[in-house]
C-alpha positions in Angstrom: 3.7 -34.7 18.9 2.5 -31.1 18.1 3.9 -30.7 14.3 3.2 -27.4 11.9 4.4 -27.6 8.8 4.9 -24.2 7.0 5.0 -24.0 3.6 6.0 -20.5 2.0 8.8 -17.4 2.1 12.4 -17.2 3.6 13.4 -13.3 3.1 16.3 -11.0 5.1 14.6 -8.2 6.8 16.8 -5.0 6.0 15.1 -2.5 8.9 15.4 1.7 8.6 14.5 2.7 12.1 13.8 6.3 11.9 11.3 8.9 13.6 9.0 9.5 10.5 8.2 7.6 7.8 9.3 9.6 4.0 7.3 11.2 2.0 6.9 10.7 -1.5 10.5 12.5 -2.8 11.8 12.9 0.5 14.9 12.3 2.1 15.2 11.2 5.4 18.4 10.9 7.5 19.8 10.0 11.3 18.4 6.5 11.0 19.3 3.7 12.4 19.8 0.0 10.7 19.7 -3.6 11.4 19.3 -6.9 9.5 17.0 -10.0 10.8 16.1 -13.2 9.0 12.4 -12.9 8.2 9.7 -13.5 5.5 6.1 -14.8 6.3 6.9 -18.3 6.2 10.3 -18.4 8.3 8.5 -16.1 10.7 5.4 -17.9 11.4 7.9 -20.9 11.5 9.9 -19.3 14.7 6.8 -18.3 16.2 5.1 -22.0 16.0 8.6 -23.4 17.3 9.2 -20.9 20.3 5.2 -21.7 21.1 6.2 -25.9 21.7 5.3 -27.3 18.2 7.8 -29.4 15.9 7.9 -27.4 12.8 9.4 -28.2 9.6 9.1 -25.3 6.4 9.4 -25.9 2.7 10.9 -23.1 0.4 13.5 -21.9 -1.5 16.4 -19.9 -1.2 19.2 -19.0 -3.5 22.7 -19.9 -3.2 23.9 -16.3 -1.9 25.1 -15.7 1.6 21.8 -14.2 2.6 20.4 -17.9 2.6 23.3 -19.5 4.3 22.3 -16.8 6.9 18.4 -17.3 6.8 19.0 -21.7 6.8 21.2 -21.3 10.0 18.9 -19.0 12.0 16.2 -21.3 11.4 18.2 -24.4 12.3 19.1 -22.4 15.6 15.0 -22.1 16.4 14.7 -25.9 15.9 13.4 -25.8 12.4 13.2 -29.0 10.2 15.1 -27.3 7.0 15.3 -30.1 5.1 12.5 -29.9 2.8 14.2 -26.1 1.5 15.4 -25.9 -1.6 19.0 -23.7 -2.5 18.7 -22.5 -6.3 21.3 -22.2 -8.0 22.1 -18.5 -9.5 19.5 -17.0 -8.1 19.2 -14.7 -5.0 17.2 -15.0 -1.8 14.6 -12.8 -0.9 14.9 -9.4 0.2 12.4 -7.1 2.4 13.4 -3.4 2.4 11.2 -2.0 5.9 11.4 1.5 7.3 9.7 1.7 10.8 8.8 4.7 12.2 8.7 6.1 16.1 5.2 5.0 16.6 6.6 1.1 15.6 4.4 1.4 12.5 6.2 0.9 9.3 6.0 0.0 5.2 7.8 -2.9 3.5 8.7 -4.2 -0.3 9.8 -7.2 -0.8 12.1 -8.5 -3.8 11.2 -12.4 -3.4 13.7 -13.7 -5.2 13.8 -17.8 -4.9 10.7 -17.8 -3.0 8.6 -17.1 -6.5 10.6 -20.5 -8.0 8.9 -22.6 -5.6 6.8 -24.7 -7.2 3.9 -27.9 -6.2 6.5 -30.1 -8.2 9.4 -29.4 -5.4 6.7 -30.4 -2.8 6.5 -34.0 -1.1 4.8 -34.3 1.6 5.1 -38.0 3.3 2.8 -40.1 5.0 4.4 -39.9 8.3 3.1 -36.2 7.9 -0.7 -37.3 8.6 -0.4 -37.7 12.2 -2.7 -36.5 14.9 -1.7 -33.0 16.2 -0.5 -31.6 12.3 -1.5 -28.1 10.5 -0.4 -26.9 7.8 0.2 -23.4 8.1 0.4 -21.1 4.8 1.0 -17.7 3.7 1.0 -15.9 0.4 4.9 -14.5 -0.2 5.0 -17.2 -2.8 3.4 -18.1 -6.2 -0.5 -18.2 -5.4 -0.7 -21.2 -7.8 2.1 -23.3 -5.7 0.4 -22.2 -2.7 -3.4 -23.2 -4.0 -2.2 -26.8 -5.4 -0.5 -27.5 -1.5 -3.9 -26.7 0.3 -5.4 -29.1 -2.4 -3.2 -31.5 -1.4 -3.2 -31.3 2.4 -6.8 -31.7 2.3 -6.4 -35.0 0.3 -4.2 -35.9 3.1 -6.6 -34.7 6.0 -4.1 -32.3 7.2 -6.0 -29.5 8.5 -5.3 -26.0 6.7 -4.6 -22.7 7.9 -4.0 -20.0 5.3 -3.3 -16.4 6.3 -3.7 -14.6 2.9 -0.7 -11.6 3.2 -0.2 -9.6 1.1 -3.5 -9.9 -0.5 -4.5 -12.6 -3.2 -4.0 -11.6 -6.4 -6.4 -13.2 -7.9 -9.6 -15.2 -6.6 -8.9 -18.7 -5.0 -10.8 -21.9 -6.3 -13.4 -23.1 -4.9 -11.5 -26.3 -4.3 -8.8 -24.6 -2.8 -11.4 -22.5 -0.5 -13.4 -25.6 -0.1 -9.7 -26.8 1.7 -9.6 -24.2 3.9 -10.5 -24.8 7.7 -9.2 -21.4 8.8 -8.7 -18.4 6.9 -6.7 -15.7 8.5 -6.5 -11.8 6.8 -6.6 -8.2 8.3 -9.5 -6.3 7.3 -7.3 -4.8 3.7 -7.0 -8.5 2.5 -10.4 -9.7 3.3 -11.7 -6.8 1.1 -9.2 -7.3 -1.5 -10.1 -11.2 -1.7 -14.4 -10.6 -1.7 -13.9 -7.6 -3.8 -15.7 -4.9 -2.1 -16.3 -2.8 0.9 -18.5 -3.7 3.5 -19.2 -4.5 7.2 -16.1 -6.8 8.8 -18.6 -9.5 9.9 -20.6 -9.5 6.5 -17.4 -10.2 4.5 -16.4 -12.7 6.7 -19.7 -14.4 6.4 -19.2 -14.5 2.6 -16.5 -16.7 2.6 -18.4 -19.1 4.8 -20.3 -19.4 1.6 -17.1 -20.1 -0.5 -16.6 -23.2 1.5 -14.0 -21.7 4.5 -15.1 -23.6 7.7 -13.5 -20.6 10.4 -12.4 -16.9 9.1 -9.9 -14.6 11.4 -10.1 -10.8 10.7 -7.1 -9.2 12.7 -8.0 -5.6 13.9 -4.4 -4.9 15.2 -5.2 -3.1 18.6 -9.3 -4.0 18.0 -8.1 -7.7 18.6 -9.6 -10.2 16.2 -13.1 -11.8 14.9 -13.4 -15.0 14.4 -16.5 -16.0 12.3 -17.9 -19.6 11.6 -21.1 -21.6 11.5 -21.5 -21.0 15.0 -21.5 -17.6 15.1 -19.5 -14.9 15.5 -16.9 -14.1 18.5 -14.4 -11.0 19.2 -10.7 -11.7 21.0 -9.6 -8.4 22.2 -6.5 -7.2 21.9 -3.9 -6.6 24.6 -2.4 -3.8 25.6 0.8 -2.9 24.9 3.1 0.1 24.2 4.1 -0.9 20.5 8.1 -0.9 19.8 8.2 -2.7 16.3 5.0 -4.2 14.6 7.4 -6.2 12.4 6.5 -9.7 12.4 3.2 -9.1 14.9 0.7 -10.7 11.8 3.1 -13.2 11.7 3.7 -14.7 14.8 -0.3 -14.6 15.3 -0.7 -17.2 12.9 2.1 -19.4 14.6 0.8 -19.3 17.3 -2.2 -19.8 16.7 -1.3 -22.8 14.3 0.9 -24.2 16.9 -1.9 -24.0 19.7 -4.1 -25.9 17.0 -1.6 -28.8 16.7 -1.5 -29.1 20.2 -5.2 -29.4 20.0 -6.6 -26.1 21.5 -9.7 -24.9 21.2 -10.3 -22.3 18.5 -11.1 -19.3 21.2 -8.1 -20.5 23.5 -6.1 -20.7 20.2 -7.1 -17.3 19.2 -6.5 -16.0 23.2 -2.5 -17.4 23.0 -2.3 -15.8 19.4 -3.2 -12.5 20.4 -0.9 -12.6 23.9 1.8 -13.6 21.6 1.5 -11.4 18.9 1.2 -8.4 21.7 4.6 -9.4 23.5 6.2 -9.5 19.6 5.7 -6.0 18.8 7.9 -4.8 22.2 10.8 -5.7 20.8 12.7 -5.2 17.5 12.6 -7.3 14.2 10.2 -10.3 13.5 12.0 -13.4 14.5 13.7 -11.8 17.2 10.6 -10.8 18.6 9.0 -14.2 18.6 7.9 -14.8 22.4 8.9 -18.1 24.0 6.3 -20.4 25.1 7.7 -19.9 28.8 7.1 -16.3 28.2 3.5 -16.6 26.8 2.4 -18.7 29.5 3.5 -15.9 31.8 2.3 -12.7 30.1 -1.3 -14.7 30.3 -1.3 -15.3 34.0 -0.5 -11.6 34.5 -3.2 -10.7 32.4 -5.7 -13.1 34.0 
C-alpha cells in the first residue's frame, strides 16, 4: 500500500477574489469572498489522497471552530487525522489571500497552533517503515520540529521529501540535508536557502554538495528542473488558462510524493506532478482544486 505521511500546517484559507491586487494604502472594493480549508501540509495531504496514496498528517490545531472545520474536511478526503493534535486555548491557523484576475495572488499567514508543534508530539511507529512510504514535508511549521522529523525518518529509512515554502529561515544542518532525498523549492527559496543569486541549475548543483540526493526547482509556467547526480532534466509545463494558483505548489508536491510511494520513476513522478498541479489552478481554492486521480489519468492521455 502506497502511504504519505505529511507532517506540517493545517490553516483556513480566507480568499479576496478581486480584479487587481492593492497597492500599498489602497482600497480596493466589489470583491468577492470565500473560505477553504488549506495550509501546506493539509493541502499536499488532499492532493496525495485524491492521487491514490493512504495518507495520514501530523499537526496541530486549536480548539476553535476553524479546526473542527479543517479536521472534518480532511476526514472527508480520506485522511488518517489521528496523529493531529487540538490545543487547548489557542487558535488555528489563518491565511488571509487576495487573488487577482490573472489567478495570481499574495498571502499572510497567522499560524497559530501550527508553530506549537513540536518533535516531542511526534511518534512515528514501526508499521510506518513499509515499502511504498514518503514522508512528505513543508515549512509552515517550526523549522526546528521540521529538521528533527527528517532526522528521524531517515533513521527509520523512510524516504524524505521536503518542499522548503516559504523559504528557510535559517540554514538546515548538514544532517538534516544529508536526510533529504528530494528537495523541492521555486526559484525565490532556492536562492533564499544557498544565499545568493545565480544560474537555476548552478544553485541546484550546490545543494547536491550539501548532501541532497534529487533537487526540484518549480518555474510555474517554465515547468520544473530536476537536478541529481545524473544530470540535469527539464519537465515542461502544461498549458492552461490559469483561474486560481492557490494551492498549485502544493498539490505538486503531493503528487509527486504520492506517485513516489507508489513507486514511480522520478521523471514519470515529476510528469503526474506537473499535469496535476496544471488542472489545480482552473479552479478555485487549494483543496478544492485538488485533481482526482481519475482526472489526472485523463488530462495525460489528452495531452499524450
Amino acid at each position: 500500500m502506497a502511504q504519505v505521511l505529511v507532517f506540517g500546517s493545517i490553516n483556513m484559507d480566507l480568499v479576496t477574489y478581486m480584479d487587481a491586487l492593492p497597492q500599498r494604502g489602497e482600497t480596493v472594493t466589489g470583491a468577492k469572498f470565500q473560505s477553504f480549508p488549506g495550509g501546506k501540509g493539509a493541502n499536499q495531504a488532499v492532493a496525495a489522497a485524491r492521487a491514490g496514496a493512504h495518507v495520514e498528517i501530523y499537526g496541530c490545531v486549536g480548539d476553535d471552530s476553524i479546526g473542527q472545520e479543517c479536521l472534518q474536511n480532511l476526514q472527508v478526503a480520506g485522511i488518517d487525522t489521528h496523529a493531529v493534535l487540538v490545543k487547548a486555548e489557542e487558535h488555528s491557523g489563518i491565511a488571509q489571500i487576495m487573488v487577482d484576475a490573472r489567478g495570481e495572488n499574495i498571502i499572510a499567514v497567522a499560524p497559530g497552533a501550527n508553530f506549537l508543534f513540536n518533535h516531542g508530539d511526534i511518534v512515528i511507529t514501526r508499521r510506518d517503515v513499509d515499502e511504498g512510504v514518503i514522508a512528505l514535508f513543508q515549512n509552515e511549521i517550526p523549522q526546528a520540529t521540521t529538521e528533527a522529523v527528517i532526522q528521524s525518518c531517515r533513521k527509520l529509512n523512510i524516504p524524505v521529501v521536503w518542499n522548503t515554502a516559504p523559504a528557510c529561515k535559517s540554514r538546515p544542518s548538514g544532517e538534516t540535508m544529508e536526510a533529504v532525498d528530494y528537495l523541492i523549492c521555486n526559484r525565490g527559496e532556492l536562492r533564499t536557502l544557498i544565499g545568493v543569486e545565480g544560474d537555476d541549475e548552478i544553485l541546484a548543483s550546490k545543494l547536491l554538495e550539501w548532501g541532497v540526493r534529487n533537487v526540484i526547482v518549480t518555474l510555474g509556467e517554465k515547468g520544473a528542473l530536476l537536478v541529481n547526480e545524473e544530470g540535469t532534466w527539464r519537465q515542461p509545463a502544461f498549458p492552461i488558462s490559469p483561474v486560481d494558483t492557490v494551492g498549485a505548489g502544493d498539490c505538486f508536491c503531493g503528487v509527486f510524493a504520492c506517485s513516489l510511494a507508489f513507486e514511480s520513476p522520478v521523471r514519470e513522478a515529476l510528469r503526474r506532478a506537473s499535469a496535476a498541479a496544471a488542472l489545480s489552478i482552473a479552479a478555485r481554492g487549494a483543496q478544492t482544486s485538488m485533481p482526482s486521480v481519475e482526472r489526472i489519468e485523463e488530462f495525460l492521455l489528452q495531452v499524450n
